[in-house]
N, C-alpha and C positions, 0 to 999 in steps of 0.2 A: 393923072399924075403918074400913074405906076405905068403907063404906055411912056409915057415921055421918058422917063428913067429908066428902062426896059432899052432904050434906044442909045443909052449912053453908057459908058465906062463903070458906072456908078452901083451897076446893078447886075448879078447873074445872068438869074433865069426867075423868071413871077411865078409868085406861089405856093417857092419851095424849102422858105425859111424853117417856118414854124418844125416842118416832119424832119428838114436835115438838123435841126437844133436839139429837138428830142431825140432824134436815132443818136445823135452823138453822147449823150446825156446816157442814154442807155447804156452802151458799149464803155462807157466809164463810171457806171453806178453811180450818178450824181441822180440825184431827186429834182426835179422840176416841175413848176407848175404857171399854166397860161390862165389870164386873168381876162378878160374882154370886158368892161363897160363903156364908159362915155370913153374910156381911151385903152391902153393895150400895155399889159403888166408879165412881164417874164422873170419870176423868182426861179435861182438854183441855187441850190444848195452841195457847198464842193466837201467832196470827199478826201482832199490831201493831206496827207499825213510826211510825217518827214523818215527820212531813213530808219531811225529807230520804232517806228511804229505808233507814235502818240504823233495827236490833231495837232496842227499846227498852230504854235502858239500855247498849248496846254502845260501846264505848269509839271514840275514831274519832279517834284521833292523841294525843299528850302523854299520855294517858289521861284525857281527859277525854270524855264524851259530847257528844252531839252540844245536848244542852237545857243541860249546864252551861257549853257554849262561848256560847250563847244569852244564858244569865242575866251572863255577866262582860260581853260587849258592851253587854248592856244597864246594866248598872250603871256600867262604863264612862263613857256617854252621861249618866247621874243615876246620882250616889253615893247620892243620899235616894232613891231608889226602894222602893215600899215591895214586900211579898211577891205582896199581891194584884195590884200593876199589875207586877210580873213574869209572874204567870201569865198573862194574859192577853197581854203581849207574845210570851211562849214558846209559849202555848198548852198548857198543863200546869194541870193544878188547883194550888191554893196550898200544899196538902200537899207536894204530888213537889216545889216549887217550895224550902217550908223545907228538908225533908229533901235537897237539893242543894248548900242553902245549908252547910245542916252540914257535909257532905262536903267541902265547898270551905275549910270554914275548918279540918277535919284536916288536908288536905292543904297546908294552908298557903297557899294560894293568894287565900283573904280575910281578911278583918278586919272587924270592927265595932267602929267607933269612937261612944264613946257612947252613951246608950241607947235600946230602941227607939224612942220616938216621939220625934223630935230629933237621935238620932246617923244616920251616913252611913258606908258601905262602903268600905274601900278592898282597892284591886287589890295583892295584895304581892307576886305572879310573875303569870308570863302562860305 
């Protein structure tokens, strides 16, 4: 099989997964670990953090994260802000950006008023 695939598009070069997977893993101090039984298990473990220095995702006072303290100042500033020019103020893709937005409005802490194109966010705790 790995001859056949070796022969097509599909594939580098045989052999040199596992060492270029770890060398890279190295050079960005992520932790990894290769598992081999009846079948073949690669855990890593990411080290990213966001600009301010807390894990991503880590709560960092109110319970709120450090991107979703980000997204209310900025809406704050424009209630019509839309998701895409959040990410890019936040610097988050627009995915993490909704999925925040969500969060914020279980938590009770947003609103949407109106509909998406047209309606505007308001702040309902801080």
């Amino acid at each position: 099989m790995v001859d056949l695939l070796a022969r097509t598009d599909f594939m580098e070069k045989a052999g040199t997964g596992i060492q270029r997977v770890t060398d890279a893993c190295i050079k960005n101090n992520n932790k990894i670990n290769f598992e081999f039984s009846d079948s073949f298990w690669v855990t890593m473990h990411s080290n990213v953090t966001d600009e301010d220095g807390e894990k991503v995702g880590e709560k960092v006072g109110d319970n709120l994260t450090a991107n979703q303290k980000k997204i209310i100042d900025a809406i704050k500033n424009n209630n019509s802000v839309s998701a895409k020019k959040l990410a890019s103020k936040v610097g988050i893709s627009q995915r993490k950006v909704e999925e925040n937005l969500a969060k914020l409005k279980l938590m009770g802490i947003l609103k949407r008023i109106g509909p998406a194109k047209g309606g505007h966010w308001q702040v309902i705790q801080q």
